[in-house]
C-alpha positions in Angstrom: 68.2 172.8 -8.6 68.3 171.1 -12.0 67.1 168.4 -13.0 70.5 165.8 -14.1 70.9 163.2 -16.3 73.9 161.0 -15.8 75.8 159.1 -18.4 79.2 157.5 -19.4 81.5 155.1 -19.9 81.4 152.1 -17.6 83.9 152.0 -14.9 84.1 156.0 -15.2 82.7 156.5 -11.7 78.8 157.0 -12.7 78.0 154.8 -9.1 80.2 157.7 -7.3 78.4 160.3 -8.9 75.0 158.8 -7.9 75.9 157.7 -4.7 77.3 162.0 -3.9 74.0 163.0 -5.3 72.0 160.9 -3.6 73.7 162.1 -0.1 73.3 165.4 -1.4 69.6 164.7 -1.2 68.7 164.1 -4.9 66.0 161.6 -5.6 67.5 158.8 -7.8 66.8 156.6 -10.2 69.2 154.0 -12.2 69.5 152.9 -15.3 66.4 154.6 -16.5 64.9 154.5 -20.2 65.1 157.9 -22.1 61.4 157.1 -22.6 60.9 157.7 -19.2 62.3 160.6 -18.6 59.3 162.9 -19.0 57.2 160.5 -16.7 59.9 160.9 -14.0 60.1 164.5 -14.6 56.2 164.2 -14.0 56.4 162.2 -11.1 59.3 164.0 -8.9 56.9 166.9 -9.7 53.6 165.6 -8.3 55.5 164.9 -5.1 57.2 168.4 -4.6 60.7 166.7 -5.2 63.3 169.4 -6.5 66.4 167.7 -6.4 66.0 164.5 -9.5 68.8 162.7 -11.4 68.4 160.0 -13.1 70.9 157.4 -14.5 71.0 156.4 -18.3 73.8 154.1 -19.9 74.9 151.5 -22.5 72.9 149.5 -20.0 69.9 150.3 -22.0 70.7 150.2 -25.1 67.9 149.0 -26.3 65.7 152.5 -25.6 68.6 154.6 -27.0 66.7 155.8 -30.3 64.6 157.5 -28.8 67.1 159.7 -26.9 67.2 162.6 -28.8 63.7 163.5 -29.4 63.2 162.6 -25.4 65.7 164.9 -24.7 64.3 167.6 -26.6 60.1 167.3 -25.2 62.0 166.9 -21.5 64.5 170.4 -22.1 61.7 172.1 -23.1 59.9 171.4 -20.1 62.9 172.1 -17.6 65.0 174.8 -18.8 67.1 174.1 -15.5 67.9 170.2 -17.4 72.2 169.2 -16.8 73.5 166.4 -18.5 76.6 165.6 -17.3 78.8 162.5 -18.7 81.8 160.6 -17.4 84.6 159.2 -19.4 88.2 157.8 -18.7 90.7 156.2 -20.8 90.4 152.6 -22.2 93.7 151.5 -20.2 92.6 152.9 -16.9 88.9 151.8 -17.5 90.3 147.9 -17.5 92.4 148.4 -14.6 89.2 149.0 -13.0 87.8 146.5 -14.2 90.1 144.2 -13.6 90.2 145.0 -9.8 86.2 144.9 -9.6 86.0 142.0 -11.6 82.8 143.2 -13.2 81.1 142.0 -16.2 80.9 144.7 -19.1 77.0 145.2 -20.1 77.9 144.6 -23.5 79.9 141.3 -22.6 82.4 140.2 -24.8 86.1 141.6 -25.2 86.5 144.2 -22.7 88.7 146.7 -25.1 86.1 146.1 -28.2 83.3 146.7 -25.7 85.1 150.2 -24.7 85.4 151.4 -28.1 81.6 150.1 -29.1 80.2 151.7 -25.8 82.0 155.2 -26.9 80.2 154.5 -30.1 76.7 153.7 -28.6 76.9 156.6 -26.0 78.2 159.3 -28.4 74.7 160.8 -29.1 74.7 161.3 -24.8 78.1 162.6 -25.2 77.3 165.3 -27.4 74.3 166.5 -25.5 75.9 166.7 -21.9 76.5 170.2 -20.4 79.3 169.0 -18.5 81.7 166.3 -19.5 84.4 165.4 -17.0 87.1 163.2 -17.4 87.7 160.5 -14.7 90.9 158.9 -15.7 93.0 160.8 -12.9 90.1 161.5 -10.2 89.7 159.0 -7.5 86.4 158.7 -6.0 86.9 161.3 -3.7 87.8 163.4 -5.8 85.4 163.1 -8.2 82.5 163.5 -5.4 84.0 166.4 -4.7 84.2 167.5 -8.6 80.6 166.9 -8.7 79.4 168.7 -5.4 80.9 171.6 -6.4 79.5 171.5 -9.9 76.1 171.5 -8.5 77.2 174.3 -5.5 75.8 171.3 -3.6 76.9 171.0 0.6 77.6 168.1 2.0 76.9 167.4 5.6 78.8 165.7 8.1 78.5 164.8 12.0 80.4 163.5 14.2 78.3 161.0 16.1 79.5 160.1 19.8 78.0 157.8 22.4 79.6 156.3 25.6 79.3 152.7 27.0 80.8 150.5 29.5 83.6 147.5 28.8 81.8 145.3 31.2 78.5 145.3 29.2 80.7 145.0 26.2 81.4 147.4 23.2 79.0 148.6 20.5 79.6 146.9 17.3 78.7 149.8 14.6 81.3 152.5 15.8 83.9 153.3 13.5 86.6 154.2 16.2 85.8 152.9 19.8 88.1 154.6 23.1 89.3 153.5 26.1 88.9 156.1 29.5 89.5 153.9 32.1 93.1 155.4 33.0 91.3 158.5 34.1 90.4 158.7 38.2 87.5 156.9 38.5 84.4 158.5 40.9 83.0 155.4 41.2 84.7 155.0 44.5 83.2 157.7 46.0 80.5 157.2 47.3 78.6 160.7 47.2 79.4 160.5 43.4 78.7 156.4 42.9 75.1 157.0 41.7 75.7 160.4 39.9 76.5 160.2 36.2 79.1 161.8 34.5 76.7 164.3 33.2 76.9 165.9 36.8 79.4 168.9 36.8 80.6 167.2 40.1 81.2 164.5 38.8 83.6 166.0 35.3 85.9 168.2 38.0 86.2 164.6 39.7 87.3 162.7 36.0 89.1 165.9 35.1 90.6 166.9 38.2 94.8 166.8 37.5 96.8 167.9 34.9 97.5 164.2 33.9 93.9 163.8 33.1 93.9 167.3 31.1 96.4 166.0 29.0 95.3 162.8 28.5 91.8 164.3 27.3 93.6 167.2 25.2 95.3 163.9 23.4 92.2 162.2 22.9 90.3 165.1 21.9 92.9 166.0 19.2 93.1 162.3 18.2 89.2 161.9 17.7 89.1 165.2 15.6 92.3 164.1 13.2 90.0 161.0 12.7 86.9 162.4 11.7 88.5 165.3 9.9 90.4 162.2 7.7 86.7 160.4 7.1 85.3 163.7 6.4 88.1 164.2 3.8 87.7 160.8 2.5 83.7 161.7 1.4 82.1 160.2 4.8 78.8 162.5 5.6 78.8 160.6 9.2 81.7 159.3 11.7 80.8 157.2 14.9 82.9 157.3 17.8 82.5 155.3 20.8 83.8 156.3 24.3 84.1 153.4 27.1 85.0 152.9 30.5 83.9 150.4 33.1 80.7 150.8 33.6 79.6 153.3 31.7 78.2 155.4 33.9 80.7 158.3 35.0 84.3 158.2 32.9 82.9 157.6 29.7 79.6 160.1 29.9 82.0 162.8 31.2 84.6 162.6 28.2 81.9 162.4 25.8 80.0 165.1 27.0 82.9 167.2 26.7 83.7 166.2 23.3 80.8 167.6 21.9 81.2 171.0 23.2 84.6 171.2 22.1 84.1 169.5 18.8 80.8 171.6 17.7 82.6 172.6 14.3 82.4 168.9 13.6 78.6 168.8 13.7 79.7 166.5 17.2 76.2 165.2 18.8 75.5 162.6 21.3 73.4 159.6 20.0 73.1 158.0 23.3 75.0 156.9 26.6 74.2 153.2 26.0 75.0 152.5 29.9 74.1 155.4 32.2 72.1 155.3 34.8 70.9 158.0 37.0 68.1 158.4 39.6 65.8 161.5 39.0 65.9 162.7 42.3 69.3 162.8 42.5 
């Protein structure tokens, strides 16, 4: 896995880049002096770390003249170094701006400080393995520009746990069900304690064609979701599952959505409200 050096132009998606690495499991570090480049090298090393990229822009400006002869002790060290630099037009670099509302790093008019940061990063330019142009990517795409640059794999799960209205829903899921329409073994009695782990208990949730339908709905709903926030560059989607209590409706559903949503990486993180004797 190499070891990457990312430049360009500000605006031109260096954050995305960092942030896909990063999720990717790459080590990183921002905004980092070419000086320092061989004592990071060093460093990762020491600690067994094989996945490194490091951040180096008009930001530091000051430690630029000594980029080229840092670049040449560090590529003689790693024959596997990438340098990989972003750029975009001027226009669509001040739209960005504009919507972000960021300060340029060299601060004064925002066209004169594109054309002066070209000029200041050109030496980084002309170095870089890989330059891609950002000025029609969205972030998105440009994650997925770079993950397949570096034959990188990004991981996603589909996180589900189940809960009851009554003790109120969880605040961190990103998509949060209702179940209560399905029958409800609650009120019966044999099945009152039993959770909805209990195969007994899922032929009671499940037991009509109303409720198969309204499950084979939900089911195709939750994976049209997650499919959309894996598309989007999520590596994680939480979905919550409710119904009364907690304890029978809820676990049953969510239960089942993880065997039938195992391509998605589903797993359970908890059933927040279940409760169920051991000797039952």
């Amino acid at each position: 896995m190499p070891f990457v050096i990312v430049s360009g132009l500000s605006g031109s998606g260096k954050s995305t880049v960092l942030r896909t690495l990063e999720d990717a499991g790459f080590f990183i570090t921002d905004n980092l002096p070419p000086e320092l480049w061989g004592t990071m090298h060093d460093l990762v090393r020491a600690r067994g770390l094989t996945r490194v990229a490091v951040s180096t822009d008009a930001r530091t400006r000051d430690f630029l003249a000594s980029l080229e002869s840092s670049y040449e002790r560090l590529s003689r060290r790693r024959e596997d170094l990438h340098v990989l630099f972003l750029e975009a037009t001027a226009e669509v670099l001040l739209q960005r701006y504009n919507l972000s509302r960021r300060e340029h790093p060299l601060g004064e008019n925002l066209m004169l400080d594109f054309a002066r940061e070209r000029e200041l990063l050109a030496p980084l330019r002309a170095i870089a393995d890989t330059v891609i142009d950002t000025t029609h990517l969205s972030a998105p795409e440009l994650s997925r520009r770079v993950m397949a640059l570096y034959r990188l794999e990004q991981d996603f799960t589909l996180r589900l746990l189940s809960f009851g209205f009554k003790h109120a829903p969880p605040r961190d899921a990103d998509l949060v069900l209702d179940v209560r329409s399905l029958p409800n073994p609650y009120y019966d009695p044999e099945l009152r304690p039993r959770s909805g782990r209990r195969p007994e208990v899922a032929a009671y949730v499940f037991q009509d064609a109303p409720s198969e339908a309204f499950y084979g709905e939900l089911r195709e709903f939750v994976r049209s979701a997650a499919e959309r926030a894996r598309a989007s560059g999520r590596r994680g989607y939480t979905v919550a599952i409710g119904c009364t209590g907690g304890q029978h409706r809820s676990v049953a559903v969510t239960e089942r959505l993880r065997g039938d949503l195992g391509d998605l990486h589903a797993e359970i993180t908890e059933h927040r409200d279940m409760h169920e004797p051991e000797d039952l």
